[in-house]
VEXDRENFI-710892 format. One record per residue (C-alpha): y, x, z. Coordinates in Angstrom, 1 decimal, decimal comma, always signed. Example, Ala and Ser with C-alpha at 12.3 -4.5 7.8 and 13.67 -1.06 7.14 Angstrom:
// residues 2
<site north="-4,5" east="+12,3" up="+7,8"/>
<site north="-1,1" east="+13,7" up="+7,1"/>
END
This chain:
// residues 120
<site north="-21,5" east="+14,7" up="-30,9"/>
<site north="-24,4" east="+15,1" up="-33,0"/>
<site north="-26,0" east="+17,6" up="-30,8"/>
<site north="-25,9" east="+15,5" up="-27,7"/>
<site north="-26,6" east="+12,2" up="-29,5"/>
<site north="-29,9" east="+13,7" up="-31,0"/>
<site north="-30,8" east="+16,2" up="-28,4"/>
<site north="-30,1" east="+19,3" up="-30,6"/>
<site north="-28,6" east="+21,2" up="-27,9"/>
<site north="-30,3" east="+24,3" up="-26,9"/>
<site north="-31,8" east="+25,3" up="-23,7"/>
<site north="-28,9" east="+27,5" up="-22,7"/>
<site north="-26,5" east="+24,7" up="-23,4"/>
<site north="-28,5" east="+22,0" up="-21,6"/>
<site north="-29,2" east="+24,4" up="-18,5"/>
<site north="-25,2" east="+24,8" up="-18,8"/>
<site north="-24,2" east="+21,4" up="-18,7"/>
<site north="-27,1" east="+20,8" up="-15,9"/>
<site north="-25,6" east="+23,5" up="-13,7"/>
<site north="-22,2" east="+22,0" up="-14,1"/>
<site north="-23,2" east="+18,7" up="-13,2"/>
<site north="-24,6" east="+20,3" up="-10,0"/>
<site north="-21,4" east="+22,0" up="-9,3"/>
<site north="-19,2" east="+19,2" up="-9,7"/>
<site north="-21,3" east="+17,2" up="-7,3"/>
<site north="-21,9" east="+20,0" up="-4,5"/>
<site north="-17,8" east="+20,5" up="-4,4"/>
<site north="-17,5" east="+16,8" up="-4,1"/>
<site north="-19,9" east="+16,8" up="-1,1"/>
<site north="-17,7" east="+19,3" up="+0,3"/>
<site north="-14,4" east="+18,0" up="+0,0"/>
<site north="-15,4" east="+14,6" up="+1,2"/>
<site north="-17,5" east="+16,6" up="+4,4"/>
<site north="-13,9" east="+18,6" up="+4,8"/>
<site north="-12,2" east="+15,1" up="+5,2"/>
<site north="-14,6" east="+13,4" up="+7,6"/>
<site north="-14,6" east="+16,7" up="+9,3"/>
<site north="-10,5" east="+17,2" up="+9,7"/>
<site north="-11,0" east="+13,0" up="+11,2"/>
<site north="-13,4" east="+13,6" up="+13,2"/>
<site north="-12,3" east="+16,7" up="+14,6"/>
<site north="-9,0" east="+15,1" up="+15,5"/>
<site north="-10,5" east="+11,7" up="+16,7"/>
<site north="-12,9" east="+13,6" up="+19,1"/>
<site north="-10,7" east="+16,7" up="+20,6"/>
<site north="-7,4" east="+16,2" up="+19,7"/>
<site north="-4,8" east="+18,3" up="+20,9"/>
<site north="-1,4" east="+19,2" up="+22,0"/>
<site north="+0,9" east="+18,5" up="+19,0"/>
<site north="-1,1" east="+15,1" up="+18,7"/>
<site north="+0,2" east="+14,3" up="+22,2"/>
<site north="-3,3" east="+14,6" up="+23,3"/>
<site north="-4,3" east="+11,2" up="+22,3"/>
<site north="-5,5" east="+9,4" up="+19,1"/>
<site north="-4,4" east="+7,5" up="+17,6"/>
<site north="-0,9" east="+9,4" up="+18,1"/>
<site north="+1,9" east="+7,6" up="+20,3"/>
<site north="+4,0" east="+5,5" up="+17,8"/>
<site north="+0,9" east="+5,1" up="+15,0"/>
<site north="+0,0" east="+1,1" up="+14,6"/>
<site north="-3,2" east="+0,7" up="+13,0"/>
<site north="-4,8" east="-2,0" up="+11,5"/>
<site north="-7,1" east="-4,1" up="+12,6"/>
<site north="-10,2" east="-3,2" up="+10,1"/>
<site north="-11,6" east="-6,4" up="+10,3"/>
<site north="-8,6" east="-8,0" up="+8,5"/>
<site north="-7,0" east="-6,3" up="+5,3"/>
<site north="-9,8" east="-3,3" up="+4,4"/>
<site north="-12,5" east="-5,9" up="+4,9"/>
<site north="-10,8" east="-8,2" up="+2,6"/>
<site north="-10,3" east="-5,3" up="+0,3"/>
<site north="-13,8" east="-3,8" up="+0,3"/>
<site north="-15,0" east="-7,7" up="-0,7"/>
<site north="-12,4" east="-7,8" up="-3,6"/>
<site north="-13,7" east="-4,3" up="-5,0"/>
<site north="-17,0" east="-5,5" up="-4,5"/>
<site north="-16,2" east="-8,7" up="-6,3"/>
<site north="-14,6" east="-6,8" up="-8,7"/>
<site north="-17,9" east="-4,6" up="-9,5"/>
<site north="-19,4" east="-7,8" up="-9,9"/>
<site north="-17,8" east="-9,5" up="-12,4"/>
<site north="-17,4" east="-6,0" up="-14,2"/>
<site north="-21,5" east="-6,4" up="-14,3"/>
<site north="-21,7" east="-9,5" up="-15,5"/>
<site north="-19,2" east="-8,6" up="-18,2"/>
<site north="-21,2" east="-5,6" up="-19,4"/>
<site north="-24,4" east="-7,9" up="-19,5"/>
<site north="-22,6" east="-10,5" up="-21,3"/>
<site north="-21,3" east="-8,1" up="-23,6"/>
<site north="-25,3" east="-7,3" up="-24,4"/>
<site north="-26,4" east="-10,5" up="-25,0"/>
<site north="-23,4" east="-11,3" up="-27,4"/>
<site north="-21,9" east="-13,6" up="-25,2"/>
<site north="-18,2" east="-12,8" up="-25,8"/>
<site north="-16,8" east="-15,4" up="-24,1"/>
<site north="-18,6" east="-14,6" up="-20,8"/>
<site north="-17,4" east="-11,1" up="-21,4"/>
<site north="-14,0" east="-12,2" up="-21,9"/>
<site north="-14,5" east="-14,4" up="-18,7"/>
<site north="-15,8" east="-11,1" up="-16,6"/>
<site north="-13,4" east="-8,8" up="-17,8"/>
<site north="-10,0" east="-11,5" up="-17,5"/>
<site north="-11,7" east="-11,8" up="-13,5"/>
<site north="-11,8" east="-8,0" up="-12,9"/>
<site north="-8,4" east="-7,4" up="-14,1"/>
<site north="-7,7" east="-10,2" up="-11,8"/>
<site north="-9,2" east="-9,0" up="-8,9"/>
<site north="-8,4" east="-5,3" up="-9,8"/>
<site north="-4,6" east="-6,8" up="-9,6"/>
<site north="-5,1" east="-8,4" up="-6,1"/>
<site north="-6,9" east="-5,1" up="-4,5"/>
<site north="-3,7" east="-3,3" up="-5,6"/>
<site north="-1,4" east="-6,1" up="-3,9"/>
<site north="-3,4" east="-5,4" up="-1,1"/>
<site north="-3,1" east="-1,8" up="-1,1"/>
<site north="+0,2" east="-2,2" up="-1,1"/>
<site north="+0,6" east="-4,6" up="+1,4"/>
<site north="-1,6" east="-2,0" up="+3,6"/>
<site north="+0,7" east="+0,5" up="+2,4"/>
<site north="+3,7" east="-0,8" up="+3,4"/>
END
């Protein structure tokens, strides 16, 4: 801890950790590229043992507008009051942190009902 606290490592240890970084983010890139690719290449050209149509015969979607919108602004909310927590926490404010982090949880417990809902 020491080492990393007060920048003791050496240069073969900080190129290390560097490199790693820069690994773990080029394999996220491609796993996340992989996805959108597999969608994609499905949505665009798919074929026969989709039924040659997308979304397949007996799929219902959702309407995007509805339940992920509502979800996207509750994680977003959720960020939110995580931020104003942390800042509170900094200024000493523990009841404002106490206020953030109970409306988080809160919201962190409604994304999941969501989820589930959208699940289901």
């Amino acid at each position: 801890m020491r080492e990393g606290d007060l920048g003791f490592h050496t240069s073969y240890v900080v190129k290390g950790l560097r490199d790693g970084f820069i690994l773990f983010l080029v394999s996220e890139i491609m796993f996340f590229f992989s996805l959108f690719w597999a969608f994609f290449h499905m949505r665009l050209a798919p074929d026969i043992s989709m039924g040659c149509m997308w979304p397949p015969k007996g799929l219902e979607t959702l309407d995007p507008i509805k339940v992920p919108l509502c979800g996207t602004t509750v994680l977003v909310g959720s960020g939110a009051s995580l931020i104003y927590s942390h800042a509170a926490i900094r200024a000493g404010l523990n009841t404002h942190a106490v206020l953030g982090t109970f409306y988080t949880i809160v919201l962190g417990l409604f994304f999941t009902r969501l989820q589930g809902y959208e699940y289901y």
